[in-house]
N, C-alpha and C positions, 0 to 999 in steps of 0.2 A: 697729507694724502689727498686731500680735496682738492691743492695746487695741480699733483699729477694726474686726477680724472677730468680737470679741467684741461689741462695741457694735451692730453692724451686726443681728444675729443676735438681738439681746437686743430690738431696735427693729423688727422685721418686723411683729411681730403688731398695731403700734400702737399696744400696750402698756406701759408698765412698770411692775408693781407693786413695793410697797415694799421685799419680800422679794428680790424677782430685781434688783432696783437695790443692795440690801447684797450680796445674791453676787456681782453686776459688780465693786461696790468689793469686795471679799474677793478676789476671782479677777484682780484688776490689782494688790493688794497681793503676791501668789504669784509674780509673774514675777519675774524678776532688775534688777534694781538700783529695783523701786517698792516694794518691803516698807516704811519707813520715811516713805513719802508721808501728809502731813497729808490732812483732810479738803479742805481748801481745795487744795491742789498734785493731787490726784484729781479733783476738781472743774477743774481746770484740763487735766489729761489728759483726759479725758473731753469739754472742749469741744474743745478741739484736735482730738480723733478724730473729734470730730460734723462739725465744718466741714470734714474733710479728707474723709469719705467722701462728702461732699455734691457730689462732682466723677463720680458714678455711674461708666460705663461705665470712665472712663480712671483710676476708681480701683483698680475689679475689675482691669485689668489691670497697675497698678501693686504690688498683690497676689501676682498670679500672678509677677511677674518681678521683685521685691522682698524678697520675704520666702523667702528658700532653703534658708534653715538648718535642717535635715532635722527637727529637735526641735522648734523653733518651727514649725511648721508641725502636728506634732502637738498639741503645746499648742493652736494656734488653730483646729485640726479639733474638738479635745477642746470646749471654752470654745465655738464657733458650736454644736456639739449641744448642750451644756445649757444654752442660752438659748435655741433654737430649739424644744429640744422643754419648756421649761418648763411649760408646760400642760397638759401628755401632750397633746398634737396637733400634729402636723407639717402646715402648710398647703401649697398649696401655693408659695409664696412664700419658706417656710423648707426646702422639700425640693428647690427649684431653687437655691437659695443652697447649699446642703452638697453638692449634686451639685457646683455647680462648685464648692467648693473642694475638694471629692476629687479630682475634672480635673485644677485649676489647680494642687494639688500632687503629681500625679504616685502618688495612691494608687487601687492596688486594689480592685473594692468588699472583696474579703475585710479588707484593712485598713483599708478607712474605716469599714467595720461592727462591726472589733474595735475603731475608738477612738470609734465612737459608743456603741459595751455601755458602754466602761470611763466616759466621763462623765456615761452617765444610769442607768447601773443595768438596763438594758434591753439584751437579748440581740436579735437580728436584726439587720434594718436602720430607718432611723430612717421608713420608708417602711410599716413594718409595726407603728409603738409602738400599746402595747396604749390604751383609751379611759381617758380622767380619771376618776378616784375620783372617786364621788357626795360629797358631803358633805350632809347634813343639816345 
């Protein structure tokens, strides 16, 4: 389930560039027992997570009452803020998404805001990140 809050998050903006698609695979290789996942068995993760979030509302709540394991749950607070706010802009789409999974995991804002600092490098709340670098 941590694959699909990541996925989830990472697919709001209806985007995914090529960069934020190696840190999904980078960030699903990091969890416990997918470190040694081929390109193709990722690829396979990754559709499975697609089709299973695709059951909307009764997925969110399969979330909230699925996933309880106090650390997994930060792991997938951590992983929905740095795909959410990949762009520096938190929509709102991506700011109603991290709200309920603050809810649906039973955090604080003070600790949803300390594991939104620790994934994007960003102090506050994910409702105050600062604007995207210009690039020229």
């Amino acid at each position: 389930m941590v694959v699909e809050v990541g996925l989830v998050a990472a697919m709001l903006d209806d985007s995914l560039p090529r960069a934020e698609s190696e840190a999904l695979v980078t960030a699903i290789r990091l969890l416990p027992g997918l470190r040694d996942l081929s390109e193709e068995q990722v690829n396979l993760v990754l559709t499975r997570a697609g089709a299973r979030t695709q059951h909307g509302d009764a997925w969110l709540c399969e979330v909230s009452h699925r996933l309880t394991n106090p650390g997994l749950r930060r792991v997938a607070f951590r992983m929905a803020s740095m795909f959410c706010s990949w762009d520096g802009v938190i929509d709102d789409k991506e700011q109603g998404y991290l709200n309920f999974l603050a809810k649906a995991f039973g955090f604080s804002v003070r600790e949803a805001d300390a594991l939104f600092a620790e994934a994007t490098g960003h102090n506050g709340t994910a409702s105050v990140m600062p604007p995207p670098m210009e690039t020229s």
